[in-house]
C-alpha positions in Angstrom: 56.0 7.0 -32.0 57.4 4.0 -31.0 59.3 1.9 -33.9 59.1 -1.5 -32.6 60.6 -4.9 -32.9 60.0 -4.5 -37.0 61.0 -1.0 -36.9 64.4 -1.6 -35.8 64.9 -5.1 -37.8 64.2 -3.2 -40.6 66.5 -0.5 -39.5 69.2 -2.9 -38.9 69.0 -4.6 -42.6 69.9 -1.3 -44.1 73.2 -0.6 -45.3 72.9 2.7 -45.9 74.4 3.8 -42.4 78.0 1.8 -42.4 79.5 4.9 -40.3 76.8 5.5 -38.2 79.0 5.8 -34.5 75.8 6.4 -32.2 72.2 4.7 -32.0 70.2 6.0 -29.4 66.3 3.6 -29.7 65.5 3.9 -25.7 61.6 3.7 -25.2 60.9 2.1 -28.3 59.7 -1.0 -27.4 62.1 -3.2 -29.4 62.4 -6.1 -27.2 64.7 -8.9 -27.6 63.5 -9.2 -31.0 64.3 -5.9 -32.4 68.3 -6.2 -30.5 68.5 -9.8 -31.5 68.4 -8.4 -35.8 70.4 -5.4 -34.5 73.0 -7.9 -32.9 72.6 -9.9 -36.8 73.8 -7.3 -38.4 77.3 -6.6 -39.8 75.7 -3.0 -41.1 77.1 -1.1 -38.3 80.7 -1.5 -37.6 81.7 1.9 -36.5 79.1 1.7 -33.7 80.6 3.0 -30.6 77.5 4.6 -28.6 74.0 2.3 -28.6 71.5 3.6 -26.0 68.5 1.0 -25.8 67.2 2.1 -22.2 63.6 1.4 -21.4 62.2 -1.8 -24.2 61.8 -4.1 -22.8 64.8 -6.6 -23.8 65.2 -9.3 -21.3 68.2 -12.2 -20.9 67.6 -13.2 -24.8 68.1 -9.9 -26.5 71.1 -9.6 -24.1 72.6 -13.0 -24.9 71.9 -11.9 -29.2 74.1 -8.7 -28.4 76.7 -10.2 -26.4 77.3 -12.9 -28.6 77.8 -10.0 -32.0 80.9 -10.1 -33.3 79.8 -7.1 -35.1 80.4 -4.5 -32.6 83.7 -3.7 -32.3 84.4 -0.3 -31.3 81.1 -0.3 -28.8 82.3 1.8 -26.0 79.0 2.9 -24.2 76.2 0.9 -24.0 73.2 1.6 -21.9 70.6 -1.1 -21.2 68.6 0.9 -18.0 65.3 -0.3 -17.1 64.8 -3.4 -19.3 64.0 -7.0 -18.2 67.7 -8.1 -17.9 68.3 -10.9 -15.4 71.7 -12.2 -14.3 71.9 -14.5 -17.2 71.8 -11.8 -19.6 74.9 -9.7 -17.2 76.4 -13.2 -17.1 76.6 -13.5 -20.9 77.6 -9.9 -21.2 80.3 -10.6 -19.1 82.0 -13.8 -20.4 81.7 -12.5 -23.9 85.1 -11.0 -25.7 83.4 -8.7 -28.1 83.4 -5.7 -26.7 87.3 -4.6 -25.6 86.7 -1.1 -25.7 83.8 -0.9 -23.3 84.0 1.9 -20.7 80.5 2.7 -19.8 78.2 0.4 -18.7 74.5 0.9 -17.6 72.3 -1.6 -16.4 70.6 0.0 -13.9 66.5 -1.1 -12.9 67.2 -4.5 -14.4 66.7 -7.4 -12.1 70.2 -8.0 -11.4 70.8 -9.8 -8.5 74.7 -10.7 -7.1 75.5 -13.6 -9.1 75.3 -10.7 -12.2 77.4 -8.1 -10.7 80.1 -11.1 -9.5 80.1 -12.1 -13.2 80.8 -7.8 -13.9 82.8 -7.8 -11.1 85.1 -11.2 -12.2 85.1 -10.5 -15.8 88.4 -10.6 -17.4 86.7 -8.7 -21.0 86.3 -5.0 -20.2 89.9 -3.6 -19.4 88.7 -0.2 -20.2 85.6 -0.5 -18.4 85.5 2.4 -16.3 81.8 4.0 -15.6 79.5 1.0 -14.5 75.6 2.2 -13.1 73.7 -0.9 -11.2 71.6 1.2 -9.5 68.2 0.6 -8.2 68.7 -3.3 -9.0 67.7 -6.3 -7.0 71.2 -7.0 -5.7 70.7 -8.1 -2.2 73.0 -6.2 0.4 75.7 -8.0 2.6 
């Protein structure tokens, strides 16, 4: 069963879960629009662990979650095999919402150099300290 865009928009106006700490929605097909109302909502501040490998989520969806302020405490996110480009990476990485970061998957995106110079350059994950970019389309020197 795969929950969708709507199923997790309507997941994320609930606020029946305010200490949920891990979300785990990988091959659910949620897209940009399901992240975007995730990245909307204030339900979830004790969110440190949101897995949303394999739906299909491309720069927009990215942008939505980088841009929360509602986040906090995310220390492991995990965006593997989506439709991320460098201007999604590029957003995650001027973005000062997420201090606590310290593992970071983006691997089977179509990440390209100018993304992983924006990882590599980025000022906003001190504690950043597992990073997987593996099997991307970063061009070797």
């Amino acid at each position: 069963n795969k929950i969708g865009a709507a199923g997790l928009q309507g997941f994320a106006s609930s606020s029946f879960f305010p200490n949920l700490s891990s979300l785990y929605v990988s091959n659910n097909e949620v897209g940009d629009a399901g992240i975007q109302a995730l990245a909307a909502s204030s339900f979830f501040p004790n969110l440190s662990q949101l897995n949303a490998r394999n739906n299909a989520i491309g720069v927009a969806g990215l942008e939505a979650l980088s841009s929360s302020p509602f986040f906090p405490n995310l220390s492991w996110l995990s965006v593997r095999n989506n439709a991320i480009e460098d201007a999604g990476i590029q957003a995650l990485s001027s973005s000062s919402f997420f201090p606590n970061l310290s593992f970071l998957d983006v691997a089977d995106n179509y990440i390209r150099d100018a993304g992983l110079k924006a990882l590599a350059a980025s000022p906003f994950f001190p504690n950043l300290s597992s990073l997987i970019a593996r099997h991307c389309k970063i061009p070797v020197a």
